[in-house]
LOLUMSE-539958 format. One line per 10 residues: number of its first residue (from 0); their letters; for each residue x, y, z of N, C-alpha, C. Coordinates in pm, whole numbers, plus 50000, padded with zeros to 5 digits. Example, Ala and Ser with C-alpha at 12.3 -4.5 7.8 and 13.67 -1.06 7.14 Angstrom:
// LOLUMSE-539958
0) AS) 51319,49431,50780,51230,49550,50780,51320,49670,50780; 51285,49775,50708,51367,49894,50714,51290,50003,50787
// end
This chain:
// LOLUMSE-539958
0) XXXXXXXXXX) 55521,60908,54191,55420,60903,54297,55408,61038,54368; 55520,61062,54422,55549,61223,54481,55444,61328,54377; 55493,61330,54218,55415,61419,54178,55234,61407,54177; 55184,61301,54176,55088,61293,54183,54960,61297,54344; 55094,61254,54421,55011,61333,54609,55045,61469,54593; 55122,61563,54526,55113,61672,54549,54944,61735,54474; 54929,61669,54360,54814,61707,54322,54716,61681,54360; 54665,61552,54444,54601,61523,54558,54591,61625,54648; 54702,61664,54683,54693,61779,54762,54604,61887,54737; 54669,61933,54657,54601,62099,54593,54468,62072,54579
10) XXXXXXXXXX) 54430,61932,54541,54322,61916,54494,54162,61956,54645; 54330,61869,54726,54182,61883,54847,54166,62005,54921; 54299,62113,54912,54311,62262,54918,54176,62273,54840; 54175,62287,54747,54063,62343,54655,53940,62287,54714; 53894,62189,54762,53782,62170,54794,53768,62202,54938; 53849,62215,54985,53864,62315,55130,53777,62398,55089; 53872,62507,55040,53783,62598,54993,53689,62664,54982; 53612,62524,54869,53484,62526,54833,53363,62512,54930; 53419,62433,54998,53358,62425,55145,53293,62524,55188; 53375,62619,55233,53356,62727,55311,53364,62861,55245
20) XXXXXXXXXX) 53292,62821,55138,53240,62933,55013,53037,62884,55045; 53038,63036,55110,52898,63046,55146,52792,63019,55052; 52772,63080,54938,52717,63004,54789,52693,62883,54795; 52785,62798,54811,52812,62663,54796,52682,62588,54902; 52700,62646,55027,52648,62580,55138,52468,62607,55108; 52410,62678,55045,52266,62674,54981,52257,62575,54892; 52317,62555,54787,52289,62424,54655,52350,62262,54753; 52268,62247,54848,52299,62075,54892,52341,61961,54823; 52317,61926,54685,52341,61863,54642,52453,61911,54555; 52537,61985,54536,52622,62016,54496,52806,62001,54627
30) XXXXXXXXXX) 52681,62088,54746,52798,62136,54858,52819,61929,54921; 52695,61837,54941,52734,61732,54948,52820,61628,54827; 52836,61665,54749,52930,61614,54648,53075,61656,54666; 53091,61779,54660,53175,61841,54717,53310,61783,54849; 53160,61747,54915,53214,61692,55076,53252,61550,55060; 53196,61465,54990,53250,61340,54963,53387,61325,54915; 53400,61408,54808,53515,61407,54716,53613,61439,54822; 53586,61496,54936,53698,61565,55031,53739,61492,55100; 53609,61402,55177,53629,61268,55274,53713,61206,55189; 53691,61128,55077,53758,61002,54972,53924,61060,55000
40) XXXXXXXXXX) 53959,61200,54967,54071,61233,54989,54170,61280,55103; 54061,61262,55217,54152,61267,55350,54235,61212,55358; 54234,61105,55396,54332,61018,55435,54442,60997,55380; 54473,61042,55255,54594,61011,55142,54655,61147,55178; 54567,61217,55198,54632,61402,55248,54720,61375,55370; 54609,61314,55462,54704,61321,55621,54847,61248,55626; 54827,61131,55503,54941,61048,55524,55063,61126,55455; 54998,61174,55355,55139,61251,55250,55194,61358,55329; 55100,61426,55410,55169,61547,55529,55286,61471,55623; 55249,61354,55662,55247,61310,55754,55394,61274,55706
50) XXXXXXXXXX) 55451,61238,55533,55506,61198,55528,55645,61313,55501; 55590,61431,55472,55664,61574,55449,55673,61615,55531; 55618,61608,55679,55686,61650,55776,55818,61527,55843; 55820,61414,55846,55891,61347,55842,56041,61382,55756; 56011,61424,55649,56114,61414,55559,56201,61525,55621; 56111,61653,55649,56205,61719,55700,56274,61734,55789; 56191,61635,55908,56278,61622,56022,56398,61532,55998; 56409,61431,55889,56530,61363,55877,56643,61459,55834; 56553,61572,55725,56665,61660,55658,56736,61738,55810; 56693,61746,55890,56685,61845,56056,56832,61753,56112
60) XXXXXXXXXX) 56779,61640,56130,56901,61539,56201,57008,61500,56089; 56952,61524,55973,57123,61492,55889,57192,61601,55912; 57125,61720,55924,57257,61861,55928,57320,61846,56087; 57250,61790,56215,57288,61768,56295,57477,61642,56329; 57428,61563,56235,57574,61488,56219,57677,61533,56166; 57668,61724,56179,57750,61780,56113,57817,61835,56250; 57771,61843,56362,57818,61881,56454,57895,61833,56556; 57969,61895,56623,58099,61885,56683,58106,61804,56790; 57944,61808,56893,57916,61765,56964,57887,61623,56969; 58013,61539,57011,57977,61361,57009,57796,61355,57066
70) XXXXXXXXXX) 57781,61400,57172,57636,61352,57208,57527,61328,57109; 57556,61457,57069,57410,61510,56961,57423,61474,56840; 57525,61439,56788,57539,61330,56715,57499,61192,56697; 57560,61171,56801,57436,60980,56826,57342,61000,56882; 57289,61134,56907,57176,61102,56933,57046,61129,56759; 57123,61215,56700,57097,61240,56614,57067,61096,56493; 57207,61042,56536,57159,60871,56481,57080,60789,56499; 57028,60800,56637,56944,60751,56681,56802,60770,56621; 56780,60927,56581,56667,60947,56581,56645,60923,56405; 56730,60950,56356,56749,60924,56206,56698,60778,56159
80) XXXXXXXXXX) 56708,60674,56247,56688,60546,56233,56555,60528,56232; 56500,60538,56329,56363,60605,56377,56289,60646,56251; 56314,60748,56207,56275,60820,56156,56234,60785,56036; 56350,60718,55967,56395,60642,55845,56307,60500,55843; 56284,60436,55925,56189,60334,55956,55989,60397,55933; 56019,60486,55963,55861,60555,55955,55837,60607,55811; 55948,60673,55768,55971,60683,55627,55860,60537,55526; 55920,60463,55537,55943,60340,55474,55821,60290,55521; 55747,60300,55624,55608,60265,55644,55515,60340,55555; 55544,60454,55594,55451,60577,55527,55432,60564,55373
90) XXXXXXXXXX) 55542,60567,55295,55578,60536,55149,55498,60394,55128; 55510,60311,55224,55429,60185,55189,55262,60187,55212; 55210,60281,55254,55145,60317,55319,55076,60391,55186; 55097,60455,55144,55113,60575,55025,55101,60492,54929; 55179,60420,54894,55125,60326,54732,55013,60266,54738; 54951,60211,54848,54790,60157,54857,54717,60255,54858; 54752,60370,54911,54618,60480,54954,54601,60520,54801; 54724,60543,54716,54681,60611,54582,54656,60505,54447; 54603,60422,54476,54558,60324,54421,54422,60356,54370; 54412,60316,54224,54268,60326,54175,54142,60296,54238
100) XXXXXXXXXX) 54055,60387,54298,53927,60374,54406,53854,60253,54310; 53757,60137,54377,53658,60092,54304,53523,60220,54320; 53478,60233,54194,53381,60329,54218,53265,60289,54296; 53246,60176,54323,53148,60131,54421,53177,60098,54561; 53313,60107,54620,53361,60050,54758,53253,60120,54852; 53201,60290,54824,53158,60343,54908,52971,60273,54972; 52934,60188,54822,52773,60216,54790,52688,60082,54907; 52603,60077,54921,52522,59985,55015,52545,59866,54902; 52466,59704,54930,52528,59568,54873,52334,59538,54896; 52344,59435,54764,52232,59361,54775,52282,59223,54771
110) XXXXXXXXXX) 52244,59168,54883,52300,58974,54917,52238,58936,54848; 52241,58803,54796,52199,58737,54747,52257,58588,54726; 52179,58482,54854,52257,58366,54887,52134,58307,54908; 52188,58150,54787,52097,58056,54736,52133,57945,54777; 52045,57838,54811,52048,57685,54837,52104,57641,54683; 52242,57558,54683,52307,57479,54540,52277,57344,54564; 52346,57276,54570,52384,57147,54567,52386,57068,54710; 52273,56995,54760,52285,56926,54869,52128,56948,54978; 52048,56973,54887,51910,56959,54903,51851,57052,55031; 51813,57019,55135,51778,57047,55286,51900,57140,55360
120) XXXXXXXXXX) 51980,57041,55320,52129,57083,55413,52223,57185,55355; 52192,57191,55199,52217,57334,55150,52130,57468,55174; 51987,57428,55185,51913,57568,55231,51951,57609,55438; 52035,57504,55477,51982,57534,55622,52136,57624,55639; 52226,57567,55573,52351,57650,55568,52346,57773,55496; 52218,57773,55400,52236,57955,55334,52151,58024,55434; 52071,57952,55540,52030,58046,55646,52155,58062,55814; 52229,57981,55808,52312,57961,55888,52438,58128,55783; 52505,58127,55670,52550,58209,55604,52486,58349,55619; 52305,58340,55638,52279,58477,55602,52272,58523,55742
130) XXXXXXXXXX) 52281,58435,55838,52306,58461,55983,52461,58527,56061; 52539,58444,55949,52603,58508,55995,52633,58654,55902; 52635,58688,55809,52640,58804,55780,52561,58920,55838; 52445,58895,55902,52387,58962,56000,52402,58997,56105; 52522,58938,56171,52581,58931,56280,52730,58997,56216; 52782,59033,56142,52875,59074,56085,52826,59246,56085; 52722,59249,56002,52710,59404,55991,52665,59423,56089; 52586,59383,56221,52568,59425,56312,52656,59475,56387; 52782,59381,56343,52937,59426,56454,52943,59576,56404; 52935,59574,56273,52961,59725,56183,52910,59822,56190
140) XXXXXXXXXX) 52748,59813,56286,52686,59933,56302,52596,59965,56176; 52573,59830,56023,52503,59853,55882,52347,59785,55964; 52301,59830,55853,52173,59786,55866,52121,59689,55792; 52010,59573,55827,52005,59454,55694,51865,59462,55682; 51769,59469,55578,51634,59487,55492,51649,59386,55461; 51570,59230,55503,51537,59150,55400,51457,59199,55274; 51474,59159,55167,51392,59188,55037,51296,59115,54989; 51376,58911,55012,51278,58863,54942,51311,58735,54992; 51240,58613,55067,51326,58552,55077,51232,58395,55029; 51272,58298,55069,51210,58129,55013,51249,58051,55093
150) XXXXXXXXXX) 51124,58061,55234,51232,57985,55348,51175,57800,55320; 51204,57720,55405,51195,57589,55359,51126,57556,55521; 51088,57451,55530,51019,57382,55588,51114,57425,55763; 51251,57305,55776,51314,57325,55892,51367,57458,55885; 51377,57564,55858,51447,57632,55904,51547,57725,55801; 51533,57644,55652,51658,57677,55568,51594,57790,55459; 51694,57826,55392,51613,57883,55295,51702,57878,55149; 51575,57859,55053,51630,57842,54953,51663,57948,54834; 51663,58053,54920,51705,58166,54829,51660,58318,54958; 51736,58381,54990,51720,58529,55040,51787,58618,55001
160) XXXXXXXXXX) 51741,58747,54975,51811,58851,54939,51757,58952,55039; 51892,59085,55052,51904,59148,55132,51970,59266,55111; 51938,59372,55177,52008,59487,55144,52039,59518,55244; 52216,59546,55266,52295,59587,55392,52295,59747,55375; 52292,59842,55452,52296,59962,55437,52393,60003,55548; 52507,60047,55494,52592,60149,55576,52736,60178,55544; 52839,60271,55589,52931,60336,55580,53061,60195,55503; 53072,60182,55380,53208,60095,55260,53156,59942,55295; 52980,59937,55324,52998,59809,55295,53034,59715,55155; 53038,59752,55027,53035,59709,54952,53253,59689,54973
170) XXXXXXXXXX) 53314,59805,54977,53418,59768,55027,53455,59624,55145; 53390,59619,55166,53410,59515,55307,53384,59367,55223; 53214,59375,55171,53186,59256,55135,53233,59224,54985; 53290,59286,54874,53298,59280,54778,53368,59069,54680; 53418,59025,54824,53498,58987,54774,53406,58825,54826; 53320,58859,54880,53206,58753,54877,53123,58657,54855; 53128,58680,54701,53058,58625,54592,53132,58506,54522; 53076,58432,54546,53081,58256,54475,53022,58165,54562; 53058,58036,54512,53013,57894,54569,53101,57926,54717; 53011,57897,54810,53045,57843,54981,53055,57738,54976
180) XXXXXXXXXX) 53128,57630,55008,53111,57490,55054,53123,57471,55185; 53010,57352,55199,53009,57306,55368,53025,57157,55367; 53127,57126,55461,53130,56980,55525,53114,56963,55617; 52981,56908,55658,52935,56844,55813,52882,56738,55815; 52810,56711,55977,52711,56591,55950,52564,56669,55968; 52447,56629,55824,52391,56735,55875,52295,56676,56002; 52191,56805,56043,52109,56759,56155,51995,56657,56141; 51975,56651,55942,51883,56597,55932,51939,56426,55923; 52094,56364,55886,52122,56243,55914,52157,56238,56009; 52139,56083,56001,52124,55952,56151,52234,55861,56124
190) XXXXXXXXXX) 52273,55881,56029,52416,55758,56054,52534,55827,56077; 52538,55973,56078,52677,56028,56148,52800,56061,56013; 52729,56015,55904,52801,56041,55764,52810,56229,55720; 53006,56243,55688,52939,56374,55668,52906,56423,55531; 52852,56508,55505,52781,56542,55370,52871,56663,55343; 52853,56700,55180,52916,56821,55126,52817,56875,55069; 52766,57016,55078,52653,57117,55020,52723,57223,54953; 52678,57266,54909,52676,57406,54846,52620,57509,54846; 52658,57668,54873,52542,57746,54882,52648,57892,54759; 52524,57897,54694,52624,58040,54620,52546,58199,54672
200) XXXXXXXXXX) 52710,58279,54675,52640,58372,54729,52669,58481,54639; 52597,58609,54610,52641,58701,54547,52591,58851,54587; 52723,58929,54539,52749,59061,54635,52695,59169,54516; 52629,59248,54486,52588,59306,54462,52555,59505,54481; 52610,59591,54373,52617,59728,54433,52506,59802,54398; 52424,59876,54513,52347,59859,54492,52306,59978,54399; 52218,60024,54303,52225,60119,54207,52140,60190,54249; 52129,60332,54212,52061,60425,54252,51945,60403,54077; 51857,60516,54072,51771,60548,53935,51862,60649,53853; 51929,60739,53877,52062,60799,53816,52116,60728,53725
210) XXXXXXXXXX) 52151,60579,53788,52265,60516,53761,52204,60457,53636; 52137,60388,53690,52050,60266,53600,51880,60313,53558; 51853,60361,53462,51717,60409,53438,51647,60301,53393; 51526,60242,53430,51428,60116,53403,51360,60193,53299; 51319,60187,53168,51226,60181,53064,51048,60118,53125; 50967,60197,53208,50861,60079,53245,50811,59994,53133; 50827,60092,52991,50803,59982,52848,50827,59887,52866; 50971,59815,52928,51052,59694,52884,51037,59642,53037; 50901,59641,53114,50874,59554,53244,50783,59476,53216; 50750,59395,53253,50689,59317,53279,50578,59270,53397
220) XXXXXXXXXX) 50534,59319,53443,50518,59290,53623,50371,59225,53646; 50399,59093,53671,50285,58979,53741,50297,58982,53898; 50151,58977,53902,50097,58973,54093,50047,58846,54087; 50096,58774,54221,50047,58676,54243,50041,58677,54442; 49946,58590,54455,49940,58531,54617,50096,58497,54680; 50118,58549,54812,50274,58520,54863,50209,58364,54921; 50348,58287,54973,50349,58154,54996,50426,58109,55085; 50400,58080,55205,50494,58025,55258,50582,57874,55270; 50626,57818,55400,50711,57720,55346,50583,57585,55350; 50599,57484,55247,50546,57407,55209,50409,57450,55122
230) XXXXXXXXXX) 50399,57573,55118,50281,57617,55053,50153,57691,55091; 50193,57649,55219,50105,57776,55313,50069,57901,55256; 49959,57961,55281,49913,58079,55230,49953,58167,55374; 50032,58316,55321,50065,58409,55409,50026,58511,55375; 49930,58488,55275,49849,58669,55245,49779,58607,55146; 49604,58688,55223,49521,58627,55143,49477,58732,54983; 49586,58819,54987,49552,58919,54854,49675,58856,54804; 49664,58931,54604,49807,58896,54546,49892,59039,54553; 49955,59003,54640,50030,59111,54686,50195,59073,54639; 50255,58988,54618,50358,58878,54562,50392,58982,54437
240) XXXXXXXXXX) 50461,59026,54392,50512,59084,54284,50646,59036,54208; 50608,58962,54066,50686,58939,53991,50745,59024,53888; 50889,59079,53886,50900,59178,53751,51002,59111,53646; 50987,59105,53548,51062,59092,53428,51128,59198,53349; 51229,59148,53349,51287,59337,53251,51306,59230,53072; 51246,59247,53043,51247,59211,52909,51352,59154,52813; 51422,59337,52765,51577,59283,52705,51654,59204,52768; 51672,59185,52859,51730,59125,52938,51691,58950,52986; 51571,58955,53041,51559,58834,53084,51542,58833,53204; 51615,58938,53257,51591,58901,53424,51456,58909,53518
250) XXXXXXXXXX) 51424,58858,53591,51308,58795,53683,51333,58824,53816; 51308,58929,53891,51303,58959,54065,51166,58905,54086; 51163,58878,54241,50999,58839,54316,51052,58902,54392; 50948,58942,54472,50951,59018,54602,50841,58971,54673; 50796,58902,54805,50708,58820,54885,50689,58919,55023; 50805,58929,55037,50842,58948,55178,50737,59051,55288; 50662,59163,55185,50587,59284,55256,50442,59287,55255; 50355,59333,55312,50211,59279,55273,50166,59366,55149; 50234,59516,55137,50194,59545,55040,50213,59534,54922; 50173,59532,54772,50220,59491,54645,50319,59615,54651
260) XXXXXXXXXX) 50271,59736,54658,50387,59885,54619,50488,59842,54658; 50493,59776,54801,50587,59777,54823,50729,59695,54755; 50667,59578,54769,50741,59460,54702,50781,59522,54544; 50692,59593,54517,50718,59640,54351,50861,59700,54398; 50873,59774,54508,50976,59890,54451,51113,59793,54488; 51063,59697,54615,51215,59650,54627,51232,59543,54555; 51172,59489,54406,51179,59424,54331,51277,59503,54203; 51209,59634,54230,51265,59719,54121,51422,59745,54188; 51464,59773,54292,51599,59793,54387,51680,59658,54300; 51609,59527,54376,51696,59437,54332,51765,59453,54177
270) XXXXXXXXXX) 51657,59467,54087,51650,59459,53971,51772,59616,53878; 51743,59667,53930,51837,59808,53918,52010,59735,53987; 52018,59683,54126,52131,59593,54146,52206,59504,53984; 52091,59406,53956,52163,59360,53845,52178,59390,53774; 52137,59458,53721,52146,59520,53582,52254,59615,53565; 52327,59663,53697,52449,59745,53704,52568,59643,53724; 52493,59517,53786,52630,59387,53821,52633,59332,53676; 52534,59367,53571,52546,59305,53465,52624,59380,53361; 52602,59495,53409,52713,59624,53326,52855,59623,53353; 52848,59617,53453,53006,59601,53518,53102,59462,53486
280) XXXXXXXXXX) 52973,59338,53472,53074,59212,53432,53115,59239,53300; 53016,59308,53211,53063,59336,53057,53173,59443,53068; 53183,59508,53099,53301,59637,53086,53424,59549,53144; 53399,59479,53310,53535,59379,53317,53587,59277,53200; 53525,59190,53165,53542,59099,53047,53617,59204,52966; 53558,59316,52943,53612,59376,52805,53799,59387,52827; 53852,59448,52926,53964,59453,52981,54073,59376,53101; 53949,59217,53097,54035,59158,53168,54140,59075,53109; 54224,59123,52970,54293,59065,52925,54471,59175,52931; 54396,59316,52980,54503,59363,53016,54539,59374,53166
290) XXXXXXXXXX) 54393,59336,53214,54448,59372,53421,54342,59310,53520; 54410,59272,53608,54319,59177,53691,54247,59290,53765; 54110,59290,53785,54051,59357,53881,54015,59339,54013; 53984,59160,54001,53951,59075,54142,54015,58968,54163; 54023,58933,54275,54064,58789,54326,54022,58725,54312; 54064,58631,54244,54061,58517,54098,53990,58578,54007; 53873,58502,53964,53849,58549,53773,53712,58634,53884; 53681,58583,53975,53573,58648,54008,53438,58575,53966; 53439,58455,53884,53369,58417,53834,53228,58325,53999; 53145,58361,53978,52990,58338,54049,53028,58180,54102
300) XXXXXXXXXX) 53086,58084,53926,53052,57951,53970,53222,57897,54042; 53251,57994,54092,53394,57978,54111,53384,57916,54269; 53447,57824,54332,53443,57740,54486,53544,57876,54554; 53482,57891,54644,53559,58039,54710,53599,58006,54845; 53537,57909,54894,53555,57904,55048,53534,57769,55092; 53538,57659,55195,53497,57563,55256,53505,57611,55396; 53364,57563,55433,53361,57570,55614,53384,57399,55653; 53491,57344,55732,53465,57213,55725,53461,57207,55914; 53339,57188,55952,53282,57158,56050,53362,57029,56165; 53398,56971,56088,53422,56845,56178,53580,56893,56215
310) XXXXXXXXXX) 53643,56940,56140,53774,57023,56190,53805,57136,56197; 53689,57204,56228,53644,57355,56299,53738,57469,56209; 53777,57410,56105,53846,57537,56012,53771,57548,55857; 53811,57687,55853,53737,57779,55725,53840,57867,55627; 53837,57743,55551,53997,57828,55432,53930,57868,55343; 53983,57979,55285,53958,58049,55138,54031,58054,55030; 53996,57928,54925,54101,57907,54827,54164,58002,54730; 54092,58126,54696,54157,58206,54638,54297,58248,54699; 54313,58285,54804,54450,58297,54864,54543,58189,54985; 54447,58052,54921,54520,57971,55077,54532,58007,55179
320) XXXXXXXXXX) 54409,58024,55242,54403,58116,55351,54327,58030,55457; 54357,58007,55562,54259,57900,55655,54270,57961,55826; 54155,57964,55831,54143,57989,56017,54065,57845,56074; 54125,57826,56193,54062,57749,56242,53957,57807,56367; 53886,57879,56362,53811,57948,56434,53668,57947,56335; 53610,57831,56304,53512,57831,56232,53372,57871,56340; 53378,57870,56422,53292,57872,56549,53265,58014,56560; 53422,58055,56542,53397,58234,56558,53324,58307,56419; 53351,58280,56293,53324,58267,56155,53195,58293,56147; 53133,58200,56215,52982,58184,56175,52935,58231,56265
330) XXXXXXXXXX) 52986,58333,56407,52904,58430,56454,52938,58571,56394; 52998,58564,56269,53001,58700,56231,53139,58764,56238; 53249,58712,56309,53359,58741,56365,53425,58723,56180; 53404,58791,56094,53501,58812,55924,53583,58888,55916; 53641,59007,56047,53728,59086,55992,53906,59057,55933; 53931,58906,56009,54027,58850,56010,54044,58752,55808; 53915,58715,55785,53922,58698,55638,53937,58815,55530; 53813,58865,55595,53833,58993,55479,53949,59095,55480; 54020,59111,55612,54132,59144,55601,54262,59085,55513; 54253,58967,55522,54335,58877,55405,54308,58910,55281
340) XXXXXXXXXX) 54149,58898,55257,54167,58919,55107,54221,59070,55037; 54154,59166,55111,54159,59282,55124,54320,59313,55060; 54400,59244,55167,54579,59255,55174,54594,59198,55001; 54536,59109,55028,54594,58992,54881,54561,59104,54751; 54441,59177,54751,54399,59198,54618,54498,59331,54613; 54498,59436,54722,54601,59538,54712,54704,59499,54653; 54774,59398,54683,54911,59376,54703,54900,59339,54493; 54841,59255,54457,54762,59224,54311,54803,59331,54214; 54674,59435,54278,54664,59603,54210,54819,59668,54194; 54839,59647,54304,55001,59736,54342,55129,59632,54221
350) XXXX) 55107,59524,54237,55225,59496,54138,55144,59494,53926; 55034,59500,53949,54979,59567,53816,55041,59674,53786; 55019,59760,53877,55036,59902,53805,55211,59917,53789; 55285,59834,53828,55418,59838,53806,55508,59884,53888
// end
């Protein structure tokens, strides 16, 4: 481990450097690449300093227990203990930081949370879900773009997508994606019976045109009239944009904007999203027989969570994990889950690598 933060090191010496190599600071898209690679490696720098100056102060107080002086001696023990305790944080500290980056922790997320199983009372909980994730990145200072959404009559909706924009959301939300379950009574029964719904949600990174190049050959793209709930007309042009990517199969709509351009492009966003979530499940599959990447299989149709209403707690079965603060949950208050999982999957990675 030691040998490899030292090269961390040098590494971010060198992009020091580069930094403040005047050349550099004209080509922007070079000098901002540059600067990322530097940020990604702060923090593993400060800690490894952090942990070499330590070391030497222990080496400082061991030559001290060489001396004559009873005082400075225990006191020297004293501080050695100390010291030796911070050690042992730091080092623990150090095996997570140098852990394989996901290449996407840094990138913005496209939501995508659908009404499953439980009719009415499943669309009113995927708007109650996309509420609270809105109230989540709001805590965070991200930003949320609806894209596209299918609201329902009371209130629910049976499908919205969304693009969060800001500083490791995909880090934050990554671990998001599957079946939600809800147990309540809903608002729409009268006998007080409680019901079980379903809503699936999925996390999505979002792709740049770099990443993922669209062929317009292999599109497809139908305009139609947007619609609201029960069928209402909400734009009297066909401004509604349907795209198909062909090889594939896949199908985005976009409703949400009055203009067609518009909807085209954040049809094309979404669509660039999957098609990189569709690259990435194939490359995982290919190697998930030598190493786990996510918590559990990761699989979409996988039950990830229950909110159970009538006893105000919200466990997450991948790690047996339960708060009873479901109240707080659903105003957005996730740092206390995602912190769990967060812990769980490190801890995963860290005994992988051996």
């Amino acid at each position: 481990m030691l040998d490899k933060l030292a090269e961390v090191e040098k590494r971010y010496q060198q992009l020091e450097n580069l930094l403040s190599d005047p050349q550099l600071v004209g080509r922007q898209r070079e000098y901002s690449k540059v600067a990322k690679e530097r940020a990604e490696l702060e923090e593993i720098v400060a800690c490894y300093r952090e942990w070499k100056k330590n070391e030497q102060e222990i080496q400082g107080n061991r030559e001290l227990l060489d001396e004559r002086d009873e005082g400075i001696r225990e006191l020297a023990k004293e501080e050695l203990s100390v010291l030796r305790g911070r050690k042992d944080e730091l080092e623990e500290r150090l095996k997570f930081l140098i852990l394989p980056k996901d290449p996407n922790d840094s990138k913005n997320v496209i939501l995508e949370i659908r009404a499953g199983t439980g009719g009415e009372e499943a669309a009113l909980f995927a708007a109650s879900l996309f509420r609270m994730y809105s109230r989540y990145a709001e805590s965070r200072g991200w930003r949320v773009e609806v894209m596209n959404s299918n609201p329902t009559g009371l209130g629910g909706f049976k499908e919205i997508i969304a693009l969060i924009e800001g500083r490791g959301v995909y880090s934050r939300m990554k671990f998001e994606g599957g079946v939600h379950r809800v147990q309540r009574v809903p608002a729409t029964e009268g006998s007080g019976r409680i019901h079980t719904s379903a809503v699936t949600v999925a996390v999505l990174a979002e792709a740049d045109e770099v990443e993922v190049e669209i062929d317009p050959k292999e599109l497809r793209i139908d305009v139609f009239r947007s619609s609201g709930p029960g069928g209402q007309s909400v734009n009297t042009t066909d401004s509604a944009v349907r795209v198909t990517h062909i090889p594939t199969g896949l199908v985005v709509s976009c409703q949400d904007e009055k203009s067609q351009h518009k909807n085209r492009a954040k049809a094309l966003k979404v669509l660039r999203a999957r098609l990189l979530e569709k690259r990435e499940e194939e490359r995982r599959s290919e190697i998930a027989a030598t190493r786990k990447l996510m918590v559990g299989s990761g699989d979409r149709s996988e039950r990830i969570r229950t909110y159970n209403f009538p006893q105000g707690r919200v466990t997450d079965h991948r790690i047996n994990f339960t708060l009873y603060k479901l109240d707080r949950v659903m105003e957005g208050s996730l740092d206390e889950l995602l912190d769990a999982l967060t812990t769980h999957y490190q801890a995963e990675a860290l005994q992988a690598t051996g």
